[in-house]
C-alpha positions as CSV (number, residue, x, y, z in Angstrom):
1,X,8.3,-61.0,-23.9
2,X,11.3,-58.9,-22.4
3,X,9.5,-55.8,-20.6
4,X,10.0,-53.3,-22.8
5,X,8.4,-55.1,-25.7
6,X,5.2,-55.7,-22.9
7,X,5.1,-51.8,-22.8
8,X,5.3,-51.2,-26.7
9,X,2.7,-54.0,-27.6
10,X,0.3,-52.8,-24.5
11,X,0.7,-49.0,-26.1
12,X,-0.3,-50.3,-29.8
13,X,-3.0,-52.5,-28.4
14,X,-5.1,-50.3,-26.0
15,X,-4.5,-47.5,-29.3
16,X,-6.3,-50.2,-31.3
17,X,-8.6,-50.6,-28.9
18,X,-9.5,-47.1,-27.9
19,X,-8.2,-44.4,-29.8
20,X,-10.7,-41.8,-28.3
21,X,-11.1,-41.7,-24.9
22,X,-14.1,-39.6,-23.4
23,X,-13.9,-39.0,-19.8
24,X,-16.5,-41.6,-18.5
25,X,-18.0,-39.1,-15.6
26,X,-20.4,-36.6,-17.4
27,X,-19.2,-33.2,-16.2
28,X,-19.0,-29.7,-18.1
29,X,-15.9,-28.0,-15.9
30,X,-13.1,-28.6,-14.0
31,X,-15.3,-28.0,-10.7
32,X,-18.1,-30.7,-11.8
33,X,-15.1,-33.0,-12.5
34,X,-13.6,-32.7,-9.0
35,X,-17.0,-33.5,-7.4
36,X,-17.8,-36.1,-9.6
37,X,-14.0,-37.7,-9.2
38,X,-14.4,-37.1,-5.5
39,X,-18.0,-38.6,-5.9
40,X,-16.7,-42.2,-7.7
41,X,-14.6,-43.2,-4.7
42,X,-16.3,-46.6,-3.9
43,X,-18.8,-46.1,-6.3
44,X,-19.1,-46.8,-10.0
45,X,-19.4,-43.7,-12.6
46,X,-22.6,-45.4,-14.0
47,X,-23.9,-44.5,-10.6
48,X,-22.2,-41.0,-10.3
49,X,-23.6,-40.1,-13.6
50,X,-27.0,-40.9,-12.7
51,X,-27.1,-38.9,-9.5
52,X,-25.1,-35.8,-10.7
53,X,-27.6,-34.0,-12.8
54,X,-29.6,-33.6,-9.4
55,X,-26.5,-32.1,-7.7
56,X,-26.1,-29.9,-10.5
57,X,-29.9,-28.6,-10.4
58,X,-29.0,-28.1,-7.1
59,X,-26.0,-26.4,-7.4
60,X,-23.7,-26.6,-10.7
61,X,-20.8,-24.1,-9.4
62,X,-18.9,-23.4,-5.9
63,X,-20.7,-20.4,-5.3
64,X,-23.8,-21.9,-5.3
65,X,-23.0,-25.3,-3.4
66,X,-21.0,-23.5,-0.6
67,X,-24.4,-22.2,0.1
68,X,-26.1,-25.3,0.5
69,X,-26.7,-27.5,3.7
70,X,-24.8,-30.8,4.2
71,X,-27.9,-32.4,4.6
72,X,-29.1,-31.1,1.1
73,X,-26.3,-32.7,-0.1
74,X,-26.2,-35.7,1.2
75,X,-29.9,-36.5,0.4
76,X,-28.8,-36.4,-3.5
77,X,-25.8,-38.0,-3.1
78,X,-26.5,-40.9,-1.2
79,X,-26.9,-43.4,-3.4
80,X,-23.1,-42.7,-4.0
81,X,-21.9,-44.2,-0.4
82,X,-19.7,-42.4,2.2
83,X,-22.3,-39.6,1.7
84,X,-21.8,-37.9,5.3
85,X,-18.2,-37.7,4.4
86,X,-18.2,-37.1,0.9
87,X,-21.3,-34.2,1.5
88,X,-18.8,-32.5,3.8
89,X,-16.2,-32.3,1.6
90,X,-18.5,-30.9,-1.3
91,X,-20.0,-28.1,0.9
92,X,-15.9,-27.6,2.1
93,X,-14.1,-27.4,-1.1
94,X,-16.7,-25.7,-2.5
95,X,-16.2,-23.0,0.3
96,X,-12.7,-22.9,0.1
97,X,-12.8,-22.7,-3.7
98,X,-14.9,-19.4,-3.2
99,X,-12.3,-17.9,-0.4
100,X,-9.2,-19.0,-1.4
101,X,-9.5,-19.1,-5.5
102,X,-12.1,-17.1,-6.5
103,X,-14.2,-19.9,-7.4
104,X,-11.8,-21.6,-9.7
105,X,-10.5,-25.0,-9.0
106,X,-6.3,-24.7,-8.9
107,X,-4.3,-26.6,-11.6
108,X,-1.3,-27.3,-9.1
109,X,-1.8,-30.7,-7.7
110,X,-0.4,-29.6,-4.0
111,X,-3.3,-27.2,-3.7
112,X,-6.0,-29.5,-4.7
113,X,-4.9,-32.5,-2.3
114,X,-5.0,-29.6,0.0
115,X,-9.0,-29.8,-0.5
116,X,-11.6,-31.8,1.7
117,X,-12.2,-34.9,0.4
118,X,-9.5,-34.6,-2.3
119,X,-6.8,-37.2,-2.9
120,X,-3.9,-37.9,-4.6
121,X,-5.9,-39.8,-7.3
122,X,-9.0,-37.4,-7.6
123,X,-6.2,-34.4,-7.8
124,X,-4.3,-36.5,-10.5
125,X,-7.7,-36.9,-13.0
126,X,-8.1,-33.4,-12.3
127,X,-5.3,-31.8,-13.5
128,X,-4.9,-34.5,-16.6
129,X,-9.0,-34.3,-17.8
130,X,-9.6,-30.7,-17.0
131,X,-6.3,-28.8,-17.6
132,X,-3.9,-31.3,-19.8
133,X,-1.1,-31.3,-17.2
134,X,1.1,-34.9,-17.3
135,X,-0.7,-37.2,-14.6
136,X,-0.8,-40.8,-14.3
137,X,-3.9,-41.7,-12.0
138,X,-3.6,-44.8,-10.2
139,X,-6.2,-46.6,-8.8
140,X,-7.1,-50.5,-7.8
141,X,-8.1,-51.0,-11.0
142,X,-4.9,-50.0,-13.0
143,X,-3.1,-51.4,-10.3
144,X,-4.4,-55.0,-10.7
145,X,-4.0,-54.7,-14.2
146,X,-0.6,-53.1,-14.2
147,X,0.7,-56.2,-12.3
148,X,-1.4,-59.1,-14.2
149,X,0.6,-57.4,-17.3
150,X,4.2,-57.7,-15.3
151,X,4.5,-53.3,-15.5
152,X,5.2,-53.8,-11.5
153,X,5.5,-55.4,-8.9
154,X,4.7,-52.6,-6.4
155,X,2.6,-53.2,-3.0
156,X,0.5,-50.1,-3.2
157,X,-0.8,-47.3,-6.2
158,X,1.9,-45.0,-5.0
159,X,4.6,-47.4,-6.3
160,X,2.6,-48.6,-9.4
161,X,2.2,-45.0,-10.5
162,X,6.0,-44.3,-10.2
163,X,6.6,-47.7,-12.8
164,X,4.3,-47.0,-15.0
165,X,5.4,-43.3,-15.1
166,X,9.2,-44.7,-16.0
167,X,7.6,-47.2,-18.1
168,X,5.6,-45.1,-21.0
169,X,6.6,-41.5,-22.1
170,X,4.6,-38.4,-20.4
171,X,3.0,-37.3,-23.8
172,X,0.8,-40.5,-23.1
173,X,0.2,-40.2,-19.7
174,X,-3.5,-38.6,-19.6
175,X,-4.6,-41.0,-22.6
176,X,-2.8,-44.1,-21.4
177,X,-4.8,-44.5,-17.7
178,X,-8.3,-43.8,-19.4
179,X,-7.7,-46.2,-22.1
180,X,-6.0,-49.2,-19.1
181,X,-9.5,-48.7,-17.6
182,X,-11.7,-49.2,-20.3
183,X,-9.2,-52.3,-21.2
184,X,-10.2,-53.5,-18.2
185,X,-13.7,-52.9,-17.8
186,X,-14.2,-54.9,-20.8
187,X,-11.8,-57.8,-21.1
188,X,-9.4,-57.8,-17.7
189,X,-12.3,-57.8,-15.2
190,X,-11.3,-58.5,-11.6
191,X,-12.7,-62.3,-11.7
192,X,-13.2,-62.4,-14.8
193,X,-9.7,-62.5,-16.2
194,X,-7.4,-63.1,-13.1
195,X,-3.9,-62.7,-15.9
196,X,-5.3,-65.6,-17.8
197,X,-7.8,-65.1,-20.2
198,X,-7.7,-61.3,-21.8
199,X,-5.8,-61.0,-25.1
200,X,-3.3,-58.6,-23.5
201,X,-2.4,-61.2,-20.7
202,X,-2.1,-64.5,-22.9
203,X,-0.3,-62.5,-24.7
204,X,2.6,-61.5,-22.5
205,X,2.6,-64.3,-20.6
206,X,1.5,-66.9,-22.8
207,X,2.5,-70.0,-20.6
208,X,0.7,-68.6,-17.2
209,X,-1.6,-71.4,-16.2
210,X,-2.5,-69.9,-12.9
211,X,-4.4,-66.5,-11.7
212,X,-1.5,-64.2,-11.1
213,X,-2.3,-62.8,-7.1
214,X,-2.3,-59.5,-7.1
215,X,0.0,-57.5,-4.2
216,X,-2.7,-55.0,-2.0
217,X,-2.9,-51.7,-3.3
């Protein structure tokens, strides 16, 4: 397959395949989203969702949690990992949030990598899930998958996002990453596929007898 017919079967396919596409991280707002984005890093959303409804008891809004001690924090969210780091950055967004914003979380993606804690990836989900805005989060994930399906061959997520931005049109953008994930998650699995087994990946690259290696994100 020439590249351009990879990206226009991998569109129909995935659309096949997922043609509703809940967020996976429970949340009712774009401020529970940015915690519980902020929360997932090294951590599954199985896990994030089953420690959140404590956080939210606890505080559901930024008024609330910029109240709230570190170590209140971090007591819920430990189970998550990184929780010194990642209880700092709740308790300091959430305080900036109230000083800076009014309480609202910003939809420019500048100001949010601006916050604690807040990457270019968590920003990205943000502004895509909570306010519709054109962004194409890349993680490890999509990036493994993304080269197993020969979209890139970029070292890191910042190149990987920049293909795969060129590759499909921006009306697909916020759809296209959540439905790449589930893809994954369910057939392209990090050991469980290695470019050789899913029905996307024989696909493409029909004649691939060996586990494509994967550049480091």
């Amino acid at each position: 397959m020439l590249k351009a017919e990879r990206v226009e079967y991998i569109l129909n396919e995935l659309e096949r395949l997922y043609p509703e596409t809940p967020v996976p991280l429970d949340h009712k707002d774009p401020y529970t989203l940015l915690v519980a984005v902020l929360l997932s890093a090294q951590c599954t959303d199985e896990r994030v969702n089953q420690i959140t409804p404590a956080l939210w008891q606890l505080a559901d809004n930024p008024f609330d949690m910029a109240k709230q001690s570190v170590e209140d924090i971090k007591a819920i969210i430990r189970p998550c990992g990184l929780s010194p780091q990642k209880s700092k950055a709740i308790q300091g967004l959430s305080q900036i949030l109230v000083d800076k914003y009014n309480g609202e979380v910003p939809q420019d993606m500048a100001l949010l990598e601006e916050l604690p804690g807040v990457g270019h990836k968590t920003a990205s989900v943000v502004v895509a899930q909570s306010f519709g805005i054109p962004a194409f989060p890349v993680d490890t994930h999509i990036h493994r998958l993304a080269q197993r399906w020969g979209l890139t061959s970029g070292k890191n997520v910042t190149q990987t996002e920049k293909d795969l931005k060129r590759l499909f049109p921006k009306e697909k953008w916020n759809k296209l990453h959540l439905q790449i994930i589930f893809y994954g998650r369910e057939y392209c699995t990090a050991r469980g596929c290695q470019g050789t087994t899913c029905p996307i990946c024989t696909t493409c690259y029909p004649a691939r007898k060996h586990p494509k290696k994967i550049a480091k994100a």
